[in-house]
BAVOMI-375455 format. One record per residue: residue in three letters; z, y, x of N, C-alpha, C, O in turn; residue number from 1. Coordinates in Angstrom, 3 decimals. Atoms other than C-alpha are relative to their C-alpha. Layout:
<pts>
<pt marmi="ALA" n_Z="Z" n_Y="Y" n_X="X" ca_Z="Z" ca_Y="Y" ca_X="X" c_Z="Z" c_Y="Y" c_X="X" o_Z="Z" o_Y="Y" o_X="X" mardren="NUM"/>
...
</pts>
This chain:
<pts>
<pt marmi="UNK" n_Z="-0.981" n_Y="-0.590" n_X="0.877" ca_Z="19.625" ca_Y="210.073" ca_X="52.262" c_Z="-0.146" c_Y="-0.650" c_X="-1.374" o_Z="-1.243" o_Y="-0.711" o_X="-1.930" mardren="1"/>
<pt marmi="UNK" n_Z="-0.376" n_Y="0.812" n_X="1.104" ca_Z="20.848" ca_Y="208.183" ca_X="49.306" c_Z="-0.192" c_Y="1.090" c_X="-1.196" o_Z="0.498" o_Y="2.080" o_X="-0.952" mardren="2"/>
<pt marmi="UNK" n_Z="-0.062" n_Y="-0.708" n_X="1.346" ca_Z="20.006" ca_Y="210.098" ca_X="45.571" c_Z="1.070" c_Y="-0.537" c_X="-0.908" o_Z="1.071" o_Y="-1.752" o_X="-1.107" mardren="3"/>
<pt marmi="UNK" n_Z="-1.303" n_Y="1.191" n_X="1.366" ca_Z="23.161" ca_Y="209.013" ca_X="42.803" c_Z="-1.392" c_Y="1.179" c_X="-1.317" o_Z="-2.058" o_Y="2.194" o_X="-1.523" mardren="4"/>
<pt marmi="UNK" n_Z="0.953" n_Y="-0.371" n_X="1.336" ca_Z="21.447" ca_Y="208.799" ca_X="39.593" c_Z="0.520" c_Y="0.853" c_X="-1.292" o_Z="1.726" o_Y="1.044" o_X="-1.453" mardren="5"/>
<pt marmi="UNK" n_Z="-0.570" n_Y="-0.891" n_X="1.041" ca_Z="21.768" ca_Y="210.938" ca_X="36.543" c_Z="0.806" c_Y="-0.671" c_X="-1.036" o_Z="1.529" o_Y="0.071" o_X="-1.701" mardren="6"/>
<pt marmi="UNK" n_Z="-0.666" n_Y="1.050" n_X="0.444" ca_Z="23.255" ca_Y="208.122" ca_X="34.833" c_Z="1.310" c_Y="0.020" c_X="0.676" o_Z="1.980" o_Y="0.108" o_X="-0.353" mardren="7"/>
<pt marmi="UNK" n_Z="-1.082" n_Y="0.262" n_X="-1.602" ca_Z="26.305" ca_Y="207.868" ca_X="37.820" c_Z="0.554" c_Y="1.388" c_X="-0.193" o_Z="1.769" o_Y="1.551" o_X="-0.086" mardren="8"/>
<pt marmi="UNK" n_Z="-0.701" n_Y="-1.581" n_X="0.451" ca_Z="26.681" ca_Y="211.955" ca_X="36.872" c_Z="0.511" c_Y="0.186" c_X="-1.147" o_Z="1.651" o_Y="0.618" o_X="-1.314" mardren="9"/>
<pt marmi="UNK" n_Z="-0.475" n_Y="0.180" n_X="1.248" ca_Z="26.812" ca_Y="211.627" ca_X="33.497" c_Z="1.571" c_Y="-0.544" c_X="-0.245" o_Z="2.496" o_Y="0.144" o_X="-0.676" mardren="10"/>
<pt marmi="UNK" n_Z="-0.842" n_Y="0.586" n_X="0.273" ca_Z="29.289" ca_Y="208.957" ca_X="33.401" c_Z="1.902" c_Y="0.779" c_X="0.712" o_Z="3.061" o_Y="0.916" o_X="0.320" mardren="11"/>
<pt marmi="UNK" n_Z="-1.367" n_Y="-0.521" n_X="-0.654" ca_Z="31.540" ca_Y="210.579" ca_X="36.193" c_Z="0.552" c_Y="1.609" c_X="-0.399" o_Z="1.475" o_Y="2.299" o_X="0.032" mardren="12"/>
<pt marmi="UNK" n_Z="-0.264" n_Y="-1.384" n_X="0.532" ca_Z="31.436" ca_Y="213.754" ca_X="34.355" c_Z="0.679" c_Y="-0.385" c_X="-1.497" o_Z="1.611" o_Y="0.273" o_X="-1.959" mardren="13"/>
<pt marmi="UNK" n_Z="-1.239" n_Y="0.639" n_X="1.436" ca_Z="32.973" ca_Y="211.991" ca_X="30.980" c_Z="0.954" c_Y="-0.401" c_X="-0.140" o_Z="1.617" o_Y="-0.478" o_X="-1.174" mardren="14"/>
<pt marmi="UNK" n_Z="-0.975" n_Y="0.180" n_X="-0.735" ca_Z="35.313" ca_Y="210.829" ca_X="33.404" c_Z="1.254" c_Y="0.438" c_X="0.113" o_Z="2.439" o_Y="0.162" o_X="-0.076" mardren="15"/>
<pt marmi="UNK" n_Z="-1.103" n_Y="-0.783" n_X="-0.768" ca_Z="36.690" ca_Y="213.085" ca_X="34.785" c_Z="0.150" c_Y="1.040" c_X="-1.768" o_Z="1.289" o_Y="0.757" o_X="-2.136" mardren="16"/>
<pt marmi="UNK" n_Z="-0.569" n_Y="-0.179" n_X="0.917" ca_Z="36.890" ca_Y="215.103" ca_X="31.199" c_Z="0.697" c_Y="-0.647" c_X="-0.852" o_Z="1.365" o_Y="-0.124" o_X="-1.743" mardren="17"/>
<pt marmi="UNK" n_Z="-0.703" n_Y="0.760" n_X="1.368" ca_Z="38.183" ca_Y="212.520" ca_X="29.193" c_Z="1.714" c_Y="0.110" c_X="1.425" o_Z="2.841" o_Y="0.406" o_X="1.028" mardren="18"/>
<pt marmi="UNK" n_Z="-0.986" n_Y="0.060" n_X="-1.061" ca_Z="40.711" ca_Y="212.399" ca_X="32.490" c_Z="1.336" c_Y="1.479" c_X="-0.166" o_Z="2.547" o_Y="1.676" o_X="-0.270" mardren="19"/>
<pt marmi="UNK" n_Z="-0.620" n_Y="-1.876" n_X="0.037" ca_Z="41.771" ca_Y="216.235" ca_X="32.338" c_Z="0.382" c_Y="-0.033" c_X="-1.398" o_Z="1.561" o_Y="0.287" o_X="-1.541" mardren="20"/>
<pt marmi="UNK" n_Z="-0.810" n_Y="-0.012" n_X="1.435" ca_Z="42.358" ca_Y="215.932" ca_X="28.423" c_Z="1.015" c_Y="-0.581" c_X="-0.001" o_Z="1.976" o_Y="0.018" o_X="-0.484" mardren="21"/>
<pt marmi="UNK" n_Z="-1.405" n_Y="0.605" n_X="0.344" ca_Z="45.001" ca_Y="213.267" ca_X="28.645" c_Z="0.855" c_Y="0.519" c_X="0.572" o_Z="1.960" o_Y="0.749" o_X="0.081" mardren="22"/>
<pt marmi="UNK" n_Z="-1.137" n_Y="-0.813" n_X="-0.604" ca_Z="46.537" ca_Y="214.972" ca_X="31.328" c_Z="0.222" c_Y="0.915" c_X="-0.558" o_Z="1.448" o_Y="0.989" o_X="-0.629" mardren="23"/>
<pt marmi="UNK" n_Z="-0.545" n_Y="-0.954" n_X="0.864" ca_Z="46.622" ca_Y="218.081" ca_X="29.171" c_Z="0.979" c_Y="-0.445" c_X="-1.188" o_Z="2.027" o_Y="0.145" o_X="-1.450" mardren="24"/>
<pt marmi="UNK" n_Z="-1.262" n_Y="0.325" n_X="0.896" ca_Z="48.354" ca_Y="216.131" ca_X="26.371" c_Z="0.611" c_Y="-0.228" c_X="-0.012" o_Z="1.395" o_Y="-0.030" o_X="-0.940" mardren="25"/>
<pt marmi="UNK" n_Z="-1.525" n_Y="0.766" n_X="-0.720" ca_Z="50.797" ca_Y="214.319" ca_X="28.379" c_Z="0.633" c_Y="1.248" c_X="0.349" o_Z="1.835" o_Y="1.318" o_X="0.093" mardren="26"/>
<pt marmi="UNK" n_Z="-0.829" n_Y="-1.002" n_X="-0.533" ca_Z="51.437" ca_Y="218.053" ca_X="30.048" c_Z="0.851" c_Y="0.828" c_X="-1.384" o_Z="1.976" o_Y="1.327" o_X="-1.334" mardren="27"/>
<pt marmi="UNK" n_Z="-0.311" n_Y="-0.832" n_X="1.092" ca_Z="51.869" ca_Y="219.674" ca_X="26.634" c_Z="1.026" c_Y="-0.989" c_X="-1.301" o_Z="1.944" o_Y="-0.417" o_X="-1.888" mardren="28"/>
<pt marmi="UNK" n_Z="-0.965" n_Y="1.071" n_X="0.187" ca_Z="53.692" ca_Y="216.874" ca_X="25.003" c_Z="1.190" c_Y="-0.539" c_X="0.378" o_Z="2.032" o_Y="-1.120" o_X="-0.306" mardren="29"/>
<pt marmi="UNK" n_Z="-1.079" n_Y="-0.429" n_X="-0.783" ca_Z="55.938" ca_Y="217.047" ca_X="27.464" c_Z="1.379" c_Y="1.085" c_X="-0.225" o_Z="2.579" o_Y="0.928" o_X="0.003" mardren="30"/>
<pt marmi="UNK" n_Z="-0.438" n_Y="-1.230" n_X="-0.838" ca_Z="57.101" ca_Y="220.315" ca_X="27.619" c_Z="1.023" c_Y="0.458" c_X="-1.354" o_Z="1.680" o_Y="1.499" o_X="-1.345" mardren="31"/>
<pt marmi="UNK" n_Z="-1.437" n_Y="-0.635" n_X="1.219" ca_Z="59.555" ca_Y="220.535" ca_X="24.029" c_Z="-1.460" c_Y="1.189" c_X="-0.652" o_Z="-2.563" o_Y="1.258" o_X="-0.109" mardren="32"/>
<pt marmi="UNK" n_Z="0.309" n_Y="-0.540" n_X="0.681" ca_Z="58.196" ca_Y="223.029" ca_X="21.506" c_Z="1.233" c_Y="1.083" c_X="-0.185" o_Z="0.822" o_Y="2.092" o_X="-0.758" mardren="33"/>
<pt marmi="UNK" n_Z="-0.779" n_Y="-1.220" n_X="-0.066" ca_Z="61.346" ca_Y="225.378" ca_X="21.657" c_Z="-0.340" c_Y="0.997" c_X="0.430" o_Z="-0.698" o_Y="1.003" o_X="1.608" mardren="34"/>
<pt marmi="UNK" n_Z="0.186" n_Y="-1.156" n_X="-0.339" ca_Z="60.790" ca_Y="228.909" ca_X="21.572" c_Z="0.676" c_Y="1.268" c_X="-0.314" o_Z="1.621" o_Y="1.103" o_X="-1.086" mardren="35"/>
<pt marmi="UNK" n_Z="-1.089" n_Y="-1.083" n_X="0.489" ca_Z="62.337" ca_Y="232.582" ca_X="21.166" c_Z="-1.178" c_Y="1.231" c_X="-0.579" o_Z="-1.957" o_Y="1.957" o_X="0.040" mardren="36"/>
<pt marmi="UNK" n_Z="0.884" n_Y="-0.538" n_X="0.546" ca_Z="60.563" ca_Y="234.189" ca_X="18.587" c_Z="0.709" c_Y="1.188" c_X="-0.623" o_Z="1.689" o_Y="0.977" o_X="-1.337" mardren="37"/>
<pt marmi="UNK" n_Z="-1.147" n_Y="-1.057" n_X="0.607" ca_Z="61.963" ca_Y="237.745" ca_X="17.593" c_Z="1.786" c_Y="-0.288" c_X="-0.029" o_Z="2.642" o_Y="-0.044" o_X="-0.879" mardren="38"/>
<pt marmi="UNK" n_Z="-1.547" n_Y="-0.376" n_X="-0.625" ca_Z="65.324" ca_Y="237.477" ca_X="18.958" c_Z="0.295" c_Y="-1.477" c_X="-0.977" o_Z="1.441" o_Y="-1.589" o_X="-1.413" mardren="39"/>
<pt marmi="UNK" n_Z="-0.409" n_Y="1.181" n_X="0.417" ca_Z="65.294" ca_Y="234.009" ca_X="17.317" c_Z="-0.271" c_Y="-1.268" c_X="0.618" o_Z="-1.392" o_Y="-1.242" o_X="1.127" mardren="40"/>
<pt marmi="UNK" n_Z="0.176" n_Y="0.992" n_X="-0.825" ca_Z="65.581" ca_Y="230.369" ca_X="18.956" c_Z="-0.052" c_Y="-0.717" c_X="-1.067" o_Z="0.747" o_Y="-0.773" o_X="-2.002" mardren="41"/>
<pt marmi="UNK" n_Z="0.906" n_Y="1.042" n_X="1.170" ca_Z="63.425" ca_Y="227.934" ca_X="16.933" c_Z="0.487" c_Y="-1.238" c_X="0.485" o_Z="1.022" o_Y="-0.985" o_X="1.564" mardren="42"/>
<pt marmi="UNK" n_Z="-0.909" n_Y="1.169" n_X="-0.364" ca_Z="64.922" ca_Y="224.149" ca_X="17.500" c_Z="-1.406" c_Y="-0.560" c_X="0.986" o_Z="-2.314" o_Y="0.266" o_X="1.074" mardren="43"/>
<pt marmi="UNK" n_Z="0.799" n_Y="0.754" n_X="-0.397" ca_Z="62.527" ca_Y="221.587" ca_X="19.557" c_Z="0.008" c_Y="-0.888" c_X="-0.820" o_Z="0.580" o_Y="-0.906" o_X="-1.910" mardren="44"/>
<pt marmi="UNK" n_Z="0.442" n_Y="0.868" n_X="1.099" ca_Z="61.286" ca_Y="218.837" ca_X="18.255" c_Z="1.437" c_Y="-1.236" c_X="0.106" o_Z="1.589" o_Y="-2.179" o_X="-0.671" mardren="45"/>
<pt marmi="UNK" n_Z="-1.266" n_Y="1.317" n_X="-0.192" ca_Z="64.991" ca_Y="216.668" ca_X="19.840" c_Z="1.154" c_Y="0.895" c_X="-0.426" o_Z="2.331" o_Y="0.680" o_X="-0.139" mardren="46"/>
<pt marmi="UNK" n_Z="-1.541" n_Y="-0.615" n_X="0.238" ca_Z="67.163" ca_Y="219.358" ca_X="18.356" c_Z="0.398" c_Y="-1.281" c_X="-1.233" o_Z="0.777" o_Y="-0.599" o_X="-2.185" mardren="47"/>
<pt marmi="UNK" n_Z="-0.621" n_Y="0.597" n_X="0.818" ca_Z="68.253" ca_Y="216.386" ca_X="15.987" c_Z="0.997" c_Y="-0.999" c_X="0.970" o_Z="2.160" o_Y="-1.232" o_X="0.638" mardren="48"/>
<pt marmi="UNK" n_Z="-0.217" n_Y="0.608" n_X="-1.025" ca_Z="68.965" ca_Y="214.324" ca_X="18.997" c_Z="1.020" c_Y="0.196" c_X="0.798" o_Z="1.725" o_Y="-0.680" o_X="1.299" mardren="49"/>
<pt marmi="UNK" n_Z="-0.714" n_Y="-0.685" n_X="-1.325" ca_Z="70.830" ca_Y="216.858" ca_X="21.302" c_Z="1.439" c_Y="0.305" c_X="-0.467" o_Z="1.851" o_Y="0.456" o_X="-1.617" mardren="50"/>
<pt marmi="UNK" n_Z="-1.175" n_Y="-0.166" n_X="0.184" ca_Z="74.283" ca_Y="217.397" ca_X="22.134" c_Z="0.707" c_Y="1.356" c_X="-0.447" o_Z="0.376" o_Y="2.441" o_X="0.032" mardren="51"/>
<pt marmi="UNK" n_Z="-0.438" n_Y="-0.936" n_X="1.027" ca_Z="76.484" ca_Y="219.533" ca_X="19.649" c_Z="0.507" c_Y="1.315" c_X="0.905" o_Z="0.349" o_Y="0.902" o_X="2.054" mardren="52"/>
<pt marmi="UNK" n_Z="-0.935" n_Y="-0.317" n_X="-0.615" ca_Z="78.323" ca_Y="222.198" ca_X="21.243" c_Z="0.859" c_Y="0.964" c_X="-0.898" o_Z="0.476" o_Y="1.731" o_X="-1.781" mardren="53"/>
<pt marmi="UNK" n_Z="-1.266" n_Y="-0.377" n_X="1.344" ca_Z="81.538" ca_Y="223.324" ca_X="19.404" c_Z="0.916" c_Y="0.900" c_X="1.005" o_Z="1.511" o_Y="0.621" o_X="2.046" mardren="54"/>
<pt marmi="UNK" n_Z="-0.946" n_Y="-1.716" n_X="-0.231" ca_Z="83.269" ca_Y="227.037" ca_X="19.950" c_Z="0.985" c_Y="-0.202" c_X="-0.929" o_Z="0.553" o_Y="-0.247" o_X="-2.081" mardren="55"/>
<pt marmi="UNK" n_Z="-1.279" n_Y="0.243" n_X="0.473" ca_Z="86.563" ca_Y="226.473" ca_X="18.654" c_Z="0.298" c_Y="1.700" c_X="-0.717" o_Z="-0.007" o_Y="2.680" o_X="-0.037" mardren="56"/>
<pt marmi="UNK" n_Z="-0.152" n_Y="-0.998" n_X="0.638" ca_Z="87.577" ca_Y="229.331" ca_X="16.002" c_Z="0.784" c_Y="1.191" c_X="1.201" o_Z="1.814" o_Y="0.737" o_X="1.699" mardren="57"/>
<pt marmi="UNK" n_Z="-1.287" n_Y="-0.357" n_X="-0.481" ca_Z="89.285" ca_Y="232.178" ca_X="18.117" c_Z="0.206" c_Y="1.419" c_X="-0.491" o_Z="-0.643" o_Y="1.546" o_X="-1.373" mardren="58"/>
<pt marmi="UNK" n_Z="-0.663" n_Y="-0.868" n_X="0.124" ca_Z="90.978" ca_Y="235.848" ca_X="17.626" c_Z="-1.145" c_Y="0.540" c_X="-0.733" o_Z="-2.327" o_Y="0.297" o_X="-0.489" mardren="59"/>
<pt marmi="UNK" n_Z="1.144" n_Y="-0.914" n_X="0.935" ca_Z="89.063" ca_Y="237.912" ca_X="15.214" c_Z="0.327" c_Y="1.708" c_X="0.608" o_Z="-0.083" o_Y="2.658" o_X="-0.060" mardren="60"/>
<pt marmi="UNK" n_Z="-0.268" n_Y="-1.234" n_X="-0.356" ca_Z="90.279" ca_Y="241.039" ca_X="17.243" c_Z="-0.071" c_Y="-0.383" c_X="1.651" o_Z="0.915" o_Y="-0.906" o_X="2.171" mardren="61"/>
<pt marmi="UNK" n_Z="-0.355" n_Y="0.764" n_X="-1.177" ca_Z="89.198" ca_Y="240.213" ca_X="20.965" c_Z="0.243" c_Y="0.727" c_X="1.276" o_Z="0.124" o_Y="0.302" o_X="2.426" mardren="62"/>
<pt marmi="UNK" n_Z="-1.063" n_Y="-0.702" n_X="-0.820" ca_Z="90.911" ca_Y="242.963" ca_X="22.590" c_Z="1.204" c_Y="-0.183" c_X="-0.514" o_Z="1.542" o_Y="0.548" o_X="-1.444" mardren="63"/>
<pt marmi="UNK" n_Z="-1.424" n_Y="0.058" n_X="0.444" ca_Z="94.259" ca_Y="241.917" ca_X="22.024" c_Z="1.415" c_Y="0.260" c_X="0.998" o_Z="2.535" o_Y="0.675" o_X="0.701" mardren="64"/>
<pt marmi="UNK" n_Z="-0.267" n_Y="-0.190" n_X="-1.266" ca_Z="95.396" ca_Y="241.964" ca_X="25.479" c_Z="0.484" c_Y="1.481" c_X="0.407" o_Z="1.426" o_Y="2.045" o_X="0.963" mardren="65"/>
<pt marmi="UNK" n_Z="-0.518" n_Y="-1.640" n_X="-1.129" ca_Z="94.849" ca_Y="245.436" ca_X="26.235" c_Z="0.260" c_Y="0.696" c_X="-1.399" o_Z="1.218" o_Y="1.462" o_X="-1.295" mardren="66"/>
<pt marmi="UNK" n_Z="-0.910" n_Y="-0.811" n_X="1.248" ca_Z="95.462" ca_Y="246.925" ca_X="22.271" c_Z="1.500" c_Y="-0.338" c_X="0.389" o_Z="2.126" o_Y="0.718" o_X="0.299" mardren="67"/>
<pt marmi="UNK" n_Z="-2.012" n_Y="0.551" n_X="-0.190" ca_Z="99.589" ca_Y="245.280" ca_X="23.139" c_Z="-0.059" c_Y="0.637" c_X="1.472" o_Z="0.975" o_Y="0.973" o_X="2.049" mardren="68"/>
<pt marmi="UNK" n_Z="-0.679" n_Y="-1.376" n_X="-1.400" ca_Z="99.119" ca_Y="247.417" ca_X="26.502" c_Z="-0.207" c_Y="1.261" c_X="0.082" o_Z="0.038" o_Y="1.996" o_X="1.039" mardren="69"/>
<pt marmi="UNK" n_Z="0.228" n_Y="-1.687" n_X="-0.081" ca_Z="98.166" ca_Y="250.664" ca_X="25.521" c_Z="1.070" c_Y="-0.030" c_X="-1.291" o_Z="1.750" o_Y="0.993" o_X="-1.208" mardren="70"/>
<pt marmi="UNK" n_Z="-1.306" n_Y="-0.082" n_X="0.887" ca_Z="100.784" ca_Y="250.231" ca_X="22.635" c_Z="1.425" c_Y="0.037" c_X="0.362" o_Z="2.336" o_Y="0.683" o_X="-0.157" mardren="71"/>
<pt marmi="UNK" n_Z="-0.927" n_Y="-0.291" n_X="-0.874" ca_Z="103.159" ca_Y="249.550" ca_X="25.093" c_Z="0.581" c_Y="0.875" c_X="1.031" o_Z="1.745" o_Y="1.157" o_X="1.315" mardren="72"/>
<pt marmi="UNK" n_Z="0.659" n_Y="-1.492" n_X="-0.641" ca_Z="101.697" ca_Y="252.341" ca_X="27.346" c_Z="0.697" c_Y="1.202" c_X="-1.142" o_Z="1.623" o_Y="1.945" o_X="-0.816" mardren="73"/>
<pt marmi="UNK" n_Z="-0.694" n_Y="-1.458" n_X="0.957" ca_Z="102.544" ca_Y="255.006" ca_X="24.102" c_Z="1.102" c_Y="-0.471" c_X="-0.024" o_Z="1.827" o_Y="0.413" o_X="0.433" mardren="74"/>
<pt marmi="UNK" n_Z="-1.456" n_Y="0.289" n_X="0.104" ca_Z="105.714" ca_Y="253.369" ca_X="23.717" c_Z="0.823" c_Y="0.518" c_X="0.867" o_Z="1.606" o_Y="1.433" o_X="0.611" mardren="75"/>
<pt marmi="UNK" n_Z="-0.431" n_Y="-0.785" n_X="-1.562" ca_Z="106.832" ca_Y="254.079" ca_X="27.298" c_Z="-0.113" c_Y="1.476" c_X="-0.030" o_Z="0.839" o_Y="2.099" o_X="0.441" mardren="76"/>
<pt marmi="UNK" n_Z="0.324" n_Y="-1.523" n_X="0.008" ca_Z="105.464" ca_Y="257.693" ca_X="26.820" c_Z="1.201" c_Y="0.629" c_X="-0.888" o_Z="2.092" o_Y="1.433" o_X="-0.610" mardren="77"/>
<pt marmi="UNK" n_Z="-0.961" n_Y="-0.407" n_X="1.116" ca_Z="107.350" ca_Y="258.169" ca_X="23.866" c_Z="1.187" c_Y="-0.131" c_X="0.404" o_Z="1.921" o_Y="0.855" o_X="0.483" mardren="78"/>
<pt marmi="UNK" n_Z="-1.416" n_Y="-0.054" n_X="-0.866" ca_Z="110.399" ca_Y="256.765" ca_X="25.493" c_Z="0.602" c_Y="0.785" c_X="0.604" o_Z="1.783" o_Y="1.117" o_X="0.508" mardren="79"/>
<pt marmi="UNK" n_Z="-0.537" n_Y="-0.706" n_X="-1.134" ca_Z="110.293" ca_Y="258.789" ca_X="28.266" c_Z="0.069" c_Y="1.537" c_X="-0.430" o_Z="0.996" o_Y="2.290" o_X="-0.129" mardren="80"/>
<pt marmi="UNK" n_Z="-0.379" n_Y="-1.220" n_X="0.500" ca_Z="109.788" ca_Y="261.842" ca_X="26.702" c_Z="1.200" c_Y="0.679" c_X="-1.089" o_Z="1.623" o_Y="1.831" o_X="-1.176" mardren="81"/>
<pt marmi="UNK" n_Z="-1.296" n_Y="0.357" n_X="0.301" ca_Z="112.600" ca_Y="260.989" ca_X="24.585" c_Z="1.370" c_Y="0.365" c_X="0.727" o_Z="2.415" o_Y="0.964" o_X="0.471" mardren="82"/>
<pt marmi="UNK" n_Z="-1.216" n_Y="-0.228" n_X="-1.120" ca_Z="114.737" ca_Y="261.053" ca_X="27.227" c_Z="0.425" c_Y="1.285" c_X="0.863" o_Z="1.418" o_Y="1.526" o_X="1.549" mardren="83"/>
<pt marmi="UNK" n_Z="-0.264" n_Y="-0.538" n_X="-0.691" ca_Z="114.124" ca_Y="263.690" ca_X="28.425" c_Z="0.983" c_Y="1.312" c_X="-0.262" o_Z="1.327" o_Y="2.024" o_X="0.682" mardren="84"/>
</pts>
């Protein structure tokens, strides 16, 4: 049975840590820095980079739809009771 020397442990033990660190920095380096901190979204480090996205101004009242059908709704009411 073959002994590996303490020298041969050493080395493969500096190895393999110096090994596991880079992979930790490559994993964490990776991974953006964006986060949601109190109901707030902090940029990454490519929000200068990334694509814009543009909401076009719209209705400042965004039931408008159904306020012009329940207006139309009392209208009809009113009509009809009108008539009668």
């Amino acid at each position: 049975m073959t002994t590996i020397s303490p020298v041969w442990l050493h080395i493969h033990a500096w190895f393999r840590s110096a090994m596991c660190g880079i992979g930790l920095a490559i994993a964490l380096s990776s991974t953006g820095c964006q986060g949601v901190y109190n109901g707030q979204t902090l940029p990454s480090p490519w929000y200068i980079s990334d694509d814009i996205q543009y909401f076009p101004p719209g209705t400042e009242f965004k039931l408008a739809r159904e306020a012009a059908a329940q207006k139309a709704y009392k209208a009809d009411l009113q009509a009809a009771q009108a008539g009668q």
